[in-house]
Each structure stands twice: as structure tokens, then as C-alpha cells.
C-alpha positions in Angstrom: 85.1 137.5 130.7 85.1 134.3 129.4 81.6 133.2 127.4 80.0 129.9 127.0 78.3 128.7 123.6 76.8 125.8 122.1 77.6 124.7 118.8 76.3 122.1 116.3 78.5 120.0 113.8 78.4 117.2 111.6 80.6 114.4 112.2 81.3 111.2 110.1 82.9 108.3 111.4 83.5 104.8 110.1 81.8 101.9 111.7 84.6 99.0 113.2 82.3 97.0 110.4 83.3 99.5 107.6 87.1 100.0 108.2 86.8 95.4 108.4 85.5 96.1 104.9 87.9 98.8 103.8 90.9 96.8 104.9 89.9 93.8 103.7 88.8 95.4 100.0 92.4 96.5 99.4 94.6 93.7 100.0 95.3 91.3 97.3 94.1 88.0 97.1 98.1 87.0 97.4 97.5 88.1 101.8 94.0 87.2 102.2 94.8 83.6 103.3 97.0 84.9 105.9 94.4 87.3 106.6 91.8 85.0 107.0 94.2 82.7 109.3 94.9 85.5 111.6 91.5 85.9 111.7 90.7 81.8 112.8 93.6 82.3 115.1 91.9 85.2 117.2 88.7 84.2 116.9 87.3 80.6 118.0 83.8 81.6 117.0 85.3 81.7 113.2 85.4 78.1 111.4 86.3 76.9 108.3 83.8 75.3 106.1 80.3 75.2 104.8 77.0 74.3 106.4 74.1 75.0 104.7 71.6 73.2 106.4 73.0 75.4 109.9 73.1 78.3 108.3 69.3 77.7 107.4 68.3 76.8 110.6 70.4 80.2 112.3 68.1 82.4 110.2 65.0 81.7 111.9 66.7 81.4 115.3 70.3 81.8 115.2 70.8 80.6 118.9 68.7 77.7 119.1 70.4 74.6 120.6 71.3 71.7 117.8 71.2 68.5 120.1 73.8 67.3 117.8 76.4 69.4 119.0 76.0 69.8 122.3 78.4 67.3 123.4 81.2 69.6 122.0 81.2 72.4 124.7 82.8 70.4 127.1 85.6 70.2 124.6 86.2 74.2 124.6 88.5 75.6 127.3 86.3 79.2 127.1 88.8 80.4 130.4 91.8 80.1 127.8 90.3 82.4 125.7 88.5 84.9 128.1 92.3 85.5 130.2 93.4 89.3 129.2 90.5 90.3 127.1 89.0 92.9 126.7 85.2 93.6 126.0 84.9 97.0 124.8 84.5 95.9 121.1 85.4 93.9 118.4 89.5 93.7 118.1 90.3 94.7 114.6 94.1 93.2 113.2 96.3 95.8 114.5 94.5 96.5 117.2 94.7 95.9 121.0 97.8 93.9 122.3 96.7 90.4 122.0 99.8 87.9 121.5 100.5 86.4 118.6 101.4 82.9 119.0 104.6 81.8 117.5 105.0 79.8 114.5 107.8 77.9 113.4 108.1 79.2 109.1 110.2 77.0 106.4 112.6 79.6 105.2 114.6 79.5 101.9 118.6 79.6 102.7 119.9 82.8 100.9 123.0 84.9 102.1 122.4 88.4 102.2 124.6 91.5 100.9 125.5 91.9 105.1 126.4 88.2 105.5 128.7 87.8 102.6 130.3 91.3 103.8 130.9 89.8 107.6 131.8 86.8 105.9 134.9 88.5 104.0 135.2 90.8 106.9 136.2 88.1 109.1 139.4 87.1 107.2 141.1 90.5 107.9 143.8 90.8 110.4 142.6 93.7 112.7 142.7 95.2 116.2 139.8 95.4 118.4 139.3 98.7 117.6 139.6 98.3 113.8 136.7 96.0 114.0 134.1 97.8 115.8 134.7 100.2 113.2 134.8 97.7 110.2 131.5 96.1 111.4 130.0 100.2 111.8 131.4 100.7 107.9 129.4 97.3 107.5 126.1 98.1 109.0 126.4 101.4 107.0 126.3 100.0 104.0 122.9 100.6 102.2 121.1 98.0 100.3 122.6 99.0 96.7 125.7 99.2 98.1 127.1 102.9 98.8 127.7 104.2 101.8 126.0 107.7 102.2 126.6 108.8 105.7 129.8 111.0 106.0 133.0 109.1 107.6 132.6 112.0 109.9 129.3 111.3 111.2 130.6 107.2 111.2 133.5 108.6 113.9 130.7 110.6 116.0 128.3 107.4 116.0 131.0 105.0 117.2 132.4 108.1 120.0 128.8 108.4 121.1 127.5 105.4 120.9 129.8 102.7 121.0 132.6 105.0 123.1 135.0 104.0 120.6 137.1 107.4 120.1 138.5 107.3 116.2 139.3 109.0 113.6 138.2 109.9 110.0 141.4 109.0 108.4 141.2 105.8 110.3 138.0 105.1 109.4 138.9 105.8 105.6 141.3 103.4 105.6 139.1 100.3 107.3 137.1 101.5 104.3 139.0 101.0 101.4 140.0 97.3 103.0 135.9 96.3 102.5 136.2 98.4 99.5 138.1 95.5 98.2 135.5 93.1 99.5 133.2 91.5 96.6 130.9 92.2 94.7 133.3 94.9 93.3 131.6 98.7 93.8 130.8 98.0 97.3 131.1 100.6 100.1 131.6 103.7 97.6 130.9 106.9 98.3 129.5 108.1 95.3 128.8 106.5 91.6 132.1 108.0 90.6 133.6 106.0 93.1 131.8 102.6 92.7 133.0 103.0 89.0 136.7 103.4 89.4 136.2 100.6 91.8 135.4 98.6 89.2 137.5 99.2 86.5 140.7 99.2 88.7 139.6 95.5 89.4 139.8 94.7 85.5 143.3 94.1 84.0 145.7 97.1 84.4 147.4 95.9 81.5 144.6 96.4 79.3 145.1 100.5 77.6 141.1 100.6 77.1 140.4 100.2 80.7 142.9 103.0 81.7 141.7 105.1 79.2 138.3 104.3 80.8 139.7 105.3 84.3 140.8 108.5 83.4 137.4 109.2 81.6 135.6 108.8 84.9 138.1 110.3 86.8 138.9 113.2 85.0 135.6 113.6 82.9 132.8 112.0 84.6 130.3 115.6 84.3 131.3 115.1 80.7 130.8 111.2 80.7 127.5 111.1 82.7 125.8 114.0 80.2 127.2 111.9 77.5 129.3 114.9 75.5 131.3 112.3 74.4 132.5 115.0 72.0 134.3 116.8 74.6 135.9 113.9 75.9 136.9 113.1 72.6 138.8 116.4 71.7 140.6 116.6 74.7 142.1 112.7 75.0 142.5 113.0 71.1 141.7 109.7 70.8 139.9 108.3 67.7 135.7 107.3 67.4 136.4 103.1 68.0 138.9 103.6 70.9 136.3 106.2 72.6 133.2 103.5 71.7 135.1 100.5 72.8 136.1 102.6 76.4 132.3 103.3 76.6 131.5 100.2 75.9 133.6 98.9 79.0 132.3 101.5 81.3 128.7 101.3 80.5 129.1 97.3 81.3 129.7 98.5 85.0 127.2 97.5 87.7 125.5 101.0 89.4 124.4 99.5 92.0 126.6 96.6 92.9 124.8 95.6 96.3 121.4 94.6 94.1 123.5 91.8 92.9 123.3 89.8 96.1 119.4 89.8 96.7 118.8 88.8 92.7 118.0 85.5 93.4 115.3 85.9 96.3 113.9 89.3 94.4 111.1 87.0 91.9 107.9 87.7 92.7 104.5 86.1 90.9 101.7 88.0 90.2 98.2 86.1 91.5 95.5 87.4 89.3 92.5 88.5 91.3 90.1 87.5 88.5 89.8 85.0 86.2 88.5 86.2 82.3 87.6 83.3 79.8 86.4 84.1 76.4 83.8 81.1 75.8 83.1 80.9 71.7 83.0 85.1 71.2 81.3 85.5 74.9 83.7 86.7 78.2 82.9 85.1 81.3 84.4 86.5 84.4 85.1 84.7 87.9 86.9 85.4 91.4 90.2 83.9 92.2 88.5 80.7 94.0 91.1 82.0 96.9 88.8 85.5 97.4 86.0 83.2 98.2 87.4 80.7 101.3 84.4 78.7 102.8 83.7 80.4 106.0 81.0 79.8 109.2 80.1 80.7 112.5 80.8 77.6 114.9 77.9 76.0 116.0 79.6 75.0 119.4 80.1 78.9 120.4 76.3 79.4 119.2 74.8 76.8 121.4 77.0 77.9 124.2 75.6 81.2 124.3 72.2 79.5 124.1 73.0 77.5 127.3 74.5 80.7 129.3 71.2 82.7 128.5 69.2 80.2 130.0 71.6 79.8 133.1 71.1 83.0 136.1 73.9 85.1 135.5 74.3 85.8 139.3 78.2 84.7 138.7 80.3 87.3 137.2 82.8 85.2 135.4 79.8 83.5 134.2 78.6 86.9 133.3 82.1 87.9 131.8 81.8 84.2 129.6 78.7 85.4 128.2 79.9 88.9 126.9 83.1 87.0 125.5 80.9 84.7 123.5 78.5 87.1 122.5 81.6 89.5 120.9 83.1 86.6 119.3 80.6 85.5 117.4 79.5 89.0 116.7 83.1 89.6 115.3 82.7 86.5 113.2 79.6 87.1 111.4 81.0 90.8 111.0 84.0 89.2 109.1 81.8 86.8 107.1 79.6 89.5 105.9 82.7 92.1 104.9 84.7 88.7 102.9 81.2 88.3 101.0 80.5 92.2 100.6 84.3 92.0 99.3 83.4 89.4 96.7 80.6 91.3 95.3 82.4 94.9 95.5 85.2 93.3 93.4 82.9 91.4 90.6 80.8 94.4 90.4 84.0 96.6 89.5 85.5 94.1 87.2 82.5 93.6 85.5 82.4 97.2 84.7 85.7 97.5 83.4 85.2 94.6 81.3 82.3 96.1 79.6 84.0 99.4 79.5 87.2 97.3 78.1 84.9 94.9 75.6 86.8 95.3 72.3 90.1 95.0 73.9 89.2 92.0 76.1 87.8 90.3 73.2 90.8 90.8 70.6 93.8 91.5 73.0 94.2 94.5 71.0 96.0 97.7 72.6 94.5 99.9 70.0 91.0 99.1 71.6 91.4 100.4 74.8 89.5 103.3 75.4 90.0 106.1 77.4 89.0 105.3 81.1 89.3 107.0 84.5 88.0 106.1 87.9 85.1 108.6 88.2 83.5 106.1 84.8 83.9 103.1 86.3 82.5 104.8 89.8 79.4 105.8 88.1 78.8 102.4 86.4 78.4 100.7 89.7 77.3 103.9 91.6 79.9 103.8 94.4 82.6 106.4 95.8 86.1 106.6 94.1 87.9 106.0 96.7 86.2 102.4 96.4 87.2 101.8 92.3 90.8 103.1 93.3 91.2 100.5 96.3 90.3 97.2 93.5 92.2 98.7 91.0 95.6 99.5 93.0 96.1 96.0 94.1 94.1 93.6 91.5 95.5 91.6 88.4 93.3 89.9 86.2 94.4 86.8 84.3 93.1 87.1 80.5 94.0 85.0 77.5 96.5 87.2 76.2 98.4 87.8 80.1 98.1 89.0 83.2 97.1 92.9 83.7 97.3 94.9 86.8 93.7 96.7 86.6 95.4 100.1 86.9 96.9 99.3 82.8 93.7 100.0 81.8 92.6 103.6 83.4 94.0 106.1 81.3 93.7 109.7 80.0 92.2 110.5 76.9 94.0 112.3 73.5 92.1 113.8 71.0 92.7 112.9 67.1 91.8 114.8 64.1 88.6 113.0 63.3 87.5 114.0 66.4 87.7 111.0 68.5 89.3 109.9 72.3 92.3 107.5 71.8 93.7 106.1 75.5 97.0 107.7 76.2 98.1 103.8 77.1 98.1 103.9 72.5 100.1 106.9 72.1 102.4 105.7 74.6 103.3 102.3 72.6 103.6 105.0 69.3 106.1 107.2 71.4 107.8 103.5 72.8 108.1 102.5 68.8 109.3 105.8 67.9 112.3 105.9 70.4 113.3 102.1 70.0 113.3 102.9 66.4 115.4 106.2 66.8 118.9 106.3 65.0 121.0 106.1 68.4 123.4 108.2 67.3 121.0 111.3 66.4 118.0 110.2 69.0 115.0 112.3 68.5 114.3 115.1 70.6 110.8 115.9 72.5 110.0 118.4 69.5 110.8 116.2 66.5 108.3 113.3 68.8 105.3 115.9 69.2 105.8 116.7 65.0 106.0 113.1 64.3 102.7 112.2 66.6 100.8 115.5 65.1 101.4 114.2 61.4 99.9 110.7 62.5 97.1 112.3 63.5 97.7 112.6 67.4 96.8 116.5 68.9 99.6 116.2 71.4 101.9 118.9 72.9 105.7 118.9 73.9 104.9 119.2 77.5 102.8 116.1 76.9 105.4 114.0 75.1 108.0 114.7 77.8 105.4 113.7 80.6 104.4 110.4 78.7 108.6 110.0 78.1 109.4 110.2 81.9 106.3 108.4 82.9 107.8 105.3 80.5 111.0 105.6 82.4 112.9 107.2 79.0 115.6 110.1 79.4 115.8 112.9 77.2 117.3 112.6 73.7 120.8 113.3 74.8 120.9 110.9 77.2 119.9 108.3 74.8 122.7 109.1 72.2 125.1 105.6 71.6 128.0 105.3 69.7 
């Protein structure tokens, strides 16, 4: 028998208002101009500019008609913009399926890995069939270079979807003809592969480089955990032929497909905020590009003044009022969350520069003190999740560099004496104390702990191997050089 209850429950949901806010609050100021433009571009209620004398005037009745302007409605086309809306709320970016108008973009001429492939690709003699699988090798190619699906799964792609019937040996051999292609490595299988690649390019005559084949051929588990002892017992060759064939094979290029995007992979860092130090006193201000000039069009408001006063008996005329009315509701919405944005991320930064004083003020590493989210959170009173959206995606520009704000959050270590030292210190030690390691005998993640315990530092092996892999530094043998 079935039974029917009533139950009560709490619910929390954003406002369209809040995610506007939320969204805009993470991106860096690097997007929000092309924010912003979408934004003008969608809304016709949205202007550029300043008025403070409207603005004045709209708080004590934001919809009262300025004779000045009045002229200007004749110039809107409001039927252009009312054709396929919708009036169920303001459209967020993202939402809906409002067209984009095109826009014609200056774009930099750059050949990409794929292009110089097909380019190469295009100079072989080949059947029909040979090509349709030469172009499938091509578009398997991965951006580093390697091809990782199996030359069996290549055949069944081209059987199924191309209704090319081959086979893997075939394929194999299309393969090694784009193996051959430049830069040298590309289309391998494996590293292994992408390394003998390489090497059979340099001169055969040369006894160091086939010495250098056979390593990676025959002793590449050896090679790649670097018991070069191994490999030297069983080629019995001497300590400067084994360092001058390392020395060629470690001059190989992993990755040879990276080599083709290096010149379009710069990127500049814009710095969110601006920190002066003005005679022994910081001063801190926004990116003047997180503060665009911004206002609700006074055409669109005395529009909606004149429709009130007409009888809504038409519905279009009806269906032009509720467009208006949403339009410039969106816009002061988006005014409001790009100011509330402002003050969220001086209010952060601010804390984090008083948190950050001494190191801010002298540039020095050694004064950064322990910091995590939850202290910065409770200096402004606001959630978290809030600090953690400023400090993921904001740089500020100082005297001594630009910092992502996330450098400065870290864990606190404990010294003798008792006091918190930022993990971002011990990190540069354990950074000194590895470039400075005999490379021959590196030092191993228990010789590091001692080494940081006699300086003072209360850190365990665990910890020195987390702060290691976090810097991006193998383990000792790994490091070892001949």
C-alpha cells in the first residue's frame, strides 16, 4: 500500500546575480575585456563610458525622461533585437542559444606540427590507398609527437570508418616513411623508439653514436634508471667513452613534436594588481583594465519611460517593454557584480599584503610567513571558496617581479626556537642543497632531512620527498651525472 508524506528541506541556490559575480571574480584580468565585450555585444542597454551627472539623476528616478536624449530612440532598431528572445531571465554567457556574430580576427602565420607533416607527406610517391592511411598515421600523431594508438586499432579505424580494408604490416611500413619525416623522433611508438630515431639520423660513422644505439637498444631499463655501472661492465668500455655516449643521448629531444609550436607557446603574465612602495609606505591599486568605465544607456532608459506611459493594449508593444525592462535589468546586474569584483579583489590583496608586509617591503624570501587560505578568509570575513578564486588566477606586479598570489600561501615548519618558517623557505634550502649536490654522489632524501634538522628545520623524510616532487626534482639516483 503505497503512503503519502510531506517533508521539509533546506535548499540553497545561487541567484543568476551571484553565479555573474562568481564567474566574473575568477577570470583574470588578461579575459575580462573580452568579457566585457561580449557583454556590449548582447546587451544594447550596456554602454561604455562615464556619466556622473546621469547616474545622479537615475538615483532619485532612474526612468525619468532626459529631453536631451530623446531624439535618439528613433535611432534604435528595438525589433532587431527583440527577434528570437527569450524573456524568462537574464541570459548569462553560456547560456541560451543566442548567435554570436562573426568577427573577422588578425591571426599570426605559424605552421603547425600537422601542417609541416602534410607538407612532407605530400612529396611521397603513394597509392590511393597508401595515403588514406598516411594521412590516418598523420592525424594520429599526438602533440609531442608519438603515436600511442596501436597500428592495430589504426587498421580497424580506417576498416570501419573510412572502408579502407588494410593491414598492420602495411600500416607499419607507411609509418616508418613519416618516421623519416622531420623533426627527427616523430611518429614513435615509444621513448625508446623516438631515441633510436634520433641517433640513426646522426653520422653512422661516428663509434660514439653506435655505441649510443646499442645502449638504448640493448640497455635502455638500465639507461633510463641511470645504472650506468651496469652498462659499463657489460660493454667494457672505459668512464669518458660511457660519459661522452651519455652525453650524446641525453642531448636527444623527448618530445620532438614540442619543437614545432615553440615559437607561438610565449605567454605574458598581466598582473592583476599594481604594488608601489612610496618612501617605506606600500600603496596598492587594480590593473586600470579590472575597472573599464561602464553605464546604463540613457536611450534604453527613457524608452522604457515612454512605453509605460503608452496603453499596452499591443502585444508586441507589450513584448518591447519586457525586452527593455530585462536588458537594462541585466546591465545594472553586470555593473554592480564588475564593481563588487573590484572591491572583492582589493579587499583580498590588501590582506595579503598586510599578512606579507616584511616580504613586500624588502623582497626578501626569508620573510614570508606561513599563510593559508582560511587566514586570509578570516581577515576579510568571507568564505574560502572566495580567497581561493583571487588567488588561482591573480598576479601582482611588485618591485622585485611579478608573483602569482598562490606563491605566497604556504604551510608552515616548525624550527627549534620554536617559531613557523613558510615551507616556500625550506623549499629554496632544499633547491640550494640539490643544485649544490656533488652530481656524481647526489644526496639522497635521508642525508636532505639530516642536513635541514642540523640547520634548525624539524622536517621528516616523507616531507623532504613531498617538497622534492612538488619542485619537479627526481630522486637522488636519478640525478646522478657523469
Amino acid at each position: 500500500m503505497q503512503k503519502l508524506s510531506l517533508s521539509q528541506s533546506l535548499q540553497q541556490k545561487l541567484s543568476p546575480q551571484q553565479i555573474q559575480f562568481i564567474k566574473l571574480l575568477q577570470i583574470p584580468t588578461a579575459e575580462l575585456d573580452t568579457r566585457i565585450e561580449e557583454e556590449l555585444e548582447i546587451n544594447p542597454a550596456l554602454e561604455e563610458g562615464m556619466d556622473e551627472e546621469y547616474e545622479q539623476k537615475e538615483e532619485d528616478d532612474p526612468y525619468d525622461e532626459v529631453d536631451e536624449y530623446k531624439d535618439r530612440d528613433d535611432d534604435l532598431d528595438i525589433d532587431s533585437y527583440i527577434k528570437d528572445e527569450d524573456y524568462t531571465g537574464y541570459k548569462m554567457q553560456g547560456d541560451g542559444n543566442y548567435a554570436e556574430e562573426e568577427r573577422e580576427m588578425p591571426l599570426a602565420t605559424s605552421s603547425s606540427l600537422t601542417d609541416a607533416l602534410l607538407q612532407q607527406f605530400g612529396y611521397l610517391n603513394l597509392t590511393e590507398q597508401q595515403r588514406i592511411v598516411g594521412l590516418q598515421l598523420i592525424g594520429s600523431i599526438e602533440a609531442d609527437g608519438y603515436i600511442r594508438r596501436s597500428l592495430q586499432a589504426i587498421v580497424n579505424d580506417l576498416a570501419f570508418g573510412q572502408n579502407v580494408f588494410t593491414s598492420t604490416e602495411e600500416v607499419e611500413a607507411i609509418l616508418h616513411k613519416i618516421q623519416s619525416f622531420d623533426p627527427p623522433g616523430i611518429g614513435a611508438r615509444t621513448l625508446q623508439e623516438c631515441l633510436i630515431l634520433q641517433l640513426r639520423r646522426k653520422d653512422p660513422a661516428d663509434p660514439y653514436n653506435v655505441l649510443a644505439i646499442r645502449i638504448i637498444e640493448d640497455f635502455f631499463d638500465e639507461f633510463s634508471k641511470k645504472h650506468y655501472d651496469k652498462i659499463q661492465r657489460r660493454l667494457n668500455i672505459s668512464d669518458d667513452s660511457l660519459k661522452k655516449v651519455i652525453d650524446i643521448i641525453i642531448k636527444l629531444n623527448p618530445k620532438p613534436g614540442s619543437v614545432e609550436d615553440e615559437a607561438g607557446a610565449a605567454q605574458y603574465l598581466v598582473p592583476d594588481f599594481i604594488l608601489t612602495n612610496n618612501n617605506g609606505k606600500l600603496e596598492l591599486t587594480l590593473n586600470s583594465k579590472n575597472a573599464p568605465e561602464l553605464r546604463i544607456s540613457r536611450s534604453f532608459a527613457d524608452m522604457l519611460d515612454t512605453y509605460d506611459k503608452s496603453k499596452k493594449q499591443n502585444k508586441s508593444l507589450k513584448e518591447t517593454v519586457t525586452f527593455v525592462k530585462q536588458k537594462l535589468d541585466a546591465a545594472k546586474w553586470f555593473i554592480d557584480a564588475i564593481k563588487q569584483r573590484q572591491q572583492t579583489l582589493l579587499k583580498t590583496m590588501n590582506a595579503i599584503v598586510r599578512f606579507q608586509y616584511d616580504f613586500f617591503l624588502t623582497g626578501d624570501e626569508s620573510r614570508l610567513k606561513p599563510m593559508i587560505l582560511k587566514d586570509i578568509a578570516t581577515l576579510i570575513d568571507m568564505d574560502v571558496s572566495t580567497v581561493s578564486r583571487v588567488a588561482n588566477s591573480k598576479a601582482v606586479q611588485t618591485e622585485f617581479g611579478i608573483y602569482p598570489l598562490k606563491y605566497f600561501f604556504s604551510e608552515g615548519i616548525s624550527t627549534d626556537t620554536g617559531e613557523d618558517v613558510s615551507s616556500r623557505e625550506v623549499k629554496n634550502i632544499l633547491k640550494d642543497l640539490i643544485d649544490a649536490e656533488p652530481k656524481l654522489h647526489p644526496l639522497s632524501d635521508d642525508k636532505l632531512e639530516k642536513i635541514l634538522n642540523d640547520r634548525g628545520y624539524n622536517i621528516a623524510r616523507r616531507t623532504v620527498a613531498k617538497y622534492r616532487e612538488q619542485l619537479n626534482i627526481p630522486v637522488a639516483r636519478l640525478r646522478k651525472q657523469l
